[in-house]
Structure formats: C-alpha cells, structure tokens
C-alpha positions in Angstrom: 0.0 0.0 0.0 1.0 3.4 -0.8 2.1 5.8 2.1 -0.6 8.8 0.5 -3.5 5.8 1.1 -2.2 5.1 4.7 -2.0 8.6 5.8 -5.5 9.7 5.9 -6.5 6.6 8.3 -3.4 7.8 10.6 -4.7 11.1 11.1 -7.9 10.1 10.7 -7.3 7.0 13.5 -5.0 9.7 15.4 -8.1 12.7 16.4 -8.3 14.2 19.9 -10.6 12.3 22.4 -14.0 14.2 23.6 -12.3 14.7 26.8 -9.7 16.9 25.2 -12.4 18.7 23.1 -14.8 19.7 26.4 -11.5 20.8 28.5 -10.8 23.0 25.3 -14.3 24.7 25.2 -14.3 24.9 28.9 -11.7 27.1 28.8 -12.2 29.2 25.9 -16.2 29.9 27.7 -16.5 28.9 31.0 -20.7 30.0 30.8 -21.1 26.8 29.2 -20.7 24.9 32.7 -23.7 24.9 34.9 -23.1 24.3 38.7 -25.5 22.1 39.8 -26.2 19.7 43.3 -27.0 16.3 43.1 -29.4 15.0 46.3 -29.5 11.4 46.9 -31.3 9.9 49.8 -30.5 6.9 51.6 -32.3 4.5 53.7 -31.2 2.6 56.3 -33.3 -0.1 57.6 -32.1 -1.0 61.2 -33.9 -4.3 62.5 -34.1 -5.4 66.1 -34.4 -8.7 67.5 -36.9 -10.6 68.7 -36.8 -11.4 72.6 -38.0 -14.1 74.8 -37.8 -14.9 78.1 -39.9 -17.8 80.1 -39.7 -18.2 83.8 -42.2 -20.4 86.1 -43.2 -19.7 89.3 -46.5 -20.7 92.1 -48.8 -17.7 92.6 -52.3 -17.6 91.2 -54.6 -19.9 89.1 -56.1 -17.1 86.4 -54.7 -16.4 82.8 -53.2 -12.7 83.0 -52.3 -11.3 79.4 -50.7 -7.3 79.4 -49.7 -6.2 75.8 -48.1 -2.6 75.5 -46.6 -1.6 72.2 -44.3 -4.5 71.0 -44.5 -6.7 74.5 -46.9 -9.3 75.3 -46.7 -11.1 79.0 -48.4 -13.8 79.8 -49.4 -15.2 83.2 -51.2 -18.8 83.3 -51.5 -21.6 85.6 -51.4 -25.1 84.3 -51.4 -28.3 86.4 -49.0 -27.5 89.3 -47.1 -24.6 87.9 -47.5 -21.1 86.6 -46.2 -20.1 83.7 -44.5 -16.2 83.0 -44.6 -16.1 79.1 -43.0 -12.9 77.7 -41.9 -11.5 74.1 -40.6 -8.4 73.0 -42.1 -8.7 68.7 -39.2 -7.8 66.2 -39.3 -4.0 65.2 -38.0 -2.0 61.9 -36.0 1.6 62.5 -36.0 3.4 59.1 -33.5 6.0 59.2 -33.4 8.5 55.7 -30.1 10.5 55.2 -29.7 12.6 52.6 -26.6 13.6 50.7 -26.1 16.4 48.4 -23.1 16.3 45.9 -22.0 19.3 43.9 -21.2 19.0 40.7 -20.6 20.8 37.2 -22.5 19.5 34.0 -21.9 21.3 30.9 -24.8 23.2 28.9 -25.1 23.1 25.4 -27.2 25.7 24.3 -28.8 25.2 20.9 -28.6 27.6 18.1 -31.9 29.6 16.8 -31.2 28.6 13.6 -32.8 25.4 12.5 -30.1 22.7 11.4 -32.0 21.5 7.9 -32.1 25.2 7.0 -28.5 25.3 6.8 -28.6 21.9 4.3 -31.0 24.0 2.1 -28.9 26.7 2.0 -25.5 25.0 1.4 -27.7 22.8 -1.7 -28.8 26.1 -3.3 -25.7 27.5 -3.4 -24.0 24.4 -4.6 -26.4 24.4 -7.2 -26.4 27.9 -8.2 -22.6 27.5 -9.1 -23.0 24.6 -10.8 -26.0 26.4 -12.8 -23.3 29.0 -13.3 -20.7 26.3 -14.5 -22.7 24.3 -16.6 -24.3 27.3 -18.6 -21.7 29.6 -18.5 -21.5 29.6 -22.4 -25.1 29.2 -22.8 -24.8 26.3 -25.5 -25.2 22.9 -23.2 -28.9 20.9 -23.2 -29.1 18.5 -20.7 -30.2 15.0 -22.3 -33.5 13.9 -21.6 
C-alpha cells in the first residue's frame, strides 16, 4: 500500500478524544458549565431482634395477658405450675439520610437557527454555481 493511502486513516485514527475537546471549550467559555447539586437519599433499615424470656413460678390460678406496644406477658396456671410467658415482637427503625453532591454539568445551548435550514442553504448555493458552471457559455442541453 502506498504511504498517500495510509495517511488519511493515521490522522484520521490519530483525532483528539471528547475529553480533550470539552476541556478545550471549557476554557475558551466557562458559561457553558452549569453548577448544579446532586441530592441522593438513603435508607437505612435497622432491625431489632426478637426477645424471649420464660420463667415459672407458684402464685395464682387465672390467665393474665398485658400487651403494650411491642411486648406481650403472659401469666397462666397449668397443672401445678405457673407459667411467666414474655416477648418483645421484632421492630424496623427506618432511618433516611440525605446527601447532596455538587457538581458541574456542561450546557449546550442550541442555536436559533434550525439545522435543515443550513442543508438547504448550502444545496442552493452548490447548485447555483454549478447552474453558473454548466451554462456559463449558454450552448449545453441536458439530455433527456
């Protein structure tokens, strides 16, 4: 292969990164970064345990039952013995944190001139000078 076939894809394979090209515009306009703050929030879901605890002792014949928020005691004679039945239910602690980050984004701001009507523009004019070329002597027909 020839070196004047190779060289295009070089440079061509060879171009800047996008990195390079946003540090670049960065600092030829700084307006074009925006500060801005990034708020995430967290949950943290702390469980406790659930607690038992059985003793037995002799005092009275009747079923006593005493509930108050997450505990429930029980007091209950059977045969010979009394039973002291107590539990402490599981519980769930949500806890939210929130975090705010600053960063920078950059802003693009987009042009008030419509894309497409820069194609149509660029066409005509390409097609006027061709116009201009191909009837400068005024003797060519195109063939039908």
């Amino acid at each position: 292969m020839k070196t004047y076939r190779i060289l295009p894809l070089f440079i061509l394979l060879c171009s800047c990164s996008s990195a390079w090209h946003i540090k670049k515009a960065i600092s030829k306009d700084p307006s074009i970064l925006e500060k801005d703050t990034i708020v995430f929030t967290d949950s943290v879901h702390v469980i406790t345990k659930e607690v038992t605890h059985d003793s037995i002792f002799m005092v009275s014949k009747d079923t006593v039952t005493l509930v108050k928020d997450n505990l429930t005691i029980k007091h209950f004679y059977h045969k010979d013995s009394i039973y002291l039945w107590g539990e402490c239910a599981s519980d769930t602690i949500v806890k939210y944190k929130t975090v705010k980050i600053p960063t920078e984004k950059v802003v693009f701001k987009e042009s008030w001139f419509p894309k497409w009507l820069w194609v149509l523009i660029i066409i005509t004019v390409i097609g006027y000078f061709i116009h201009k070329v191909l009837f400068k002597n005024g003797n060519y027909t195109p063939r039908l």
